[in-house]
Steps between C-alpha positions, in 0.01 A plus 500: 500500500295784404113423436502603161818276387304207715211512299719562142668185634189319570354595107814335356480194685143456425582604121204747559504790224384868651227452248390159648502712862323769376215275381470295783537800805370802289788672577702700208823403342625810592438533886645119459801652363514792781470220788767321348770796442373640835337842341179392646413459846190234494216451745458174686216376250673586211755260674244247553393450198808504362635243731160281472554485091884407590372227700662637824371688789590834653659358776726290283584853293615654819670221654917514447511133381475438165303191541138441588528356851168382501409339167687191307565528159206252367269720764614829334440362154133347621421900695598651130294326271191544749549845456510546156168293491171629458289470790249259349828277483618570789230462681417182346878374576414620904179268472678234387777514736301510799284124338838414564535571848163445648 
């Protein structure tokens, strides 16, 4: 599957609007668009911060599988709203995780 169609594909499942991408990565609608029809060629951080507001990684983008090998669904879910956090609250979450664990 072609990168741009992967990462259309990804938007849809996560029922993520271009608008709701461009806020979060900075990047515009329209070089969005161009990814996704394959009229634009983007660089690898235009890829990573596309793929770190999908709540996926690069490698996962490039891999042939469809499904994240690494990460369970719950785990997936738990990695996406951390990123859409501030970091006051996500750094607050991190503190209290690691209370946990000590």
């Amino acid at each position: 599957m072609e990168i741009g169609m992967k990462l259309r594909s990804l938007k849809e499942k996560k029922k993520m609007t271009n608008y709701r991408l461009t806020q979060m990565t900075g990047i515009s609608g329209q070089h969005i668009r161009g990814i996704e029809e394959g009229t634009r060629q983007p660089t690898l951080e235009t890829l990573s911060r596309l793929t770190a507001a999908l709540g996926t990684s690069l490698s996962e983008l490039f891999n042939e599988d469809t499904e994240c090998s690494y990460l369970n669904e719950k785990e997936r879910k738990i990695v996406e709203y951390v990123r859409m956090m501030s970091e006051e609250k996500s750094d607050a979450l991190l503190n209290l995780i690691e209370t946990w664990y000590r």
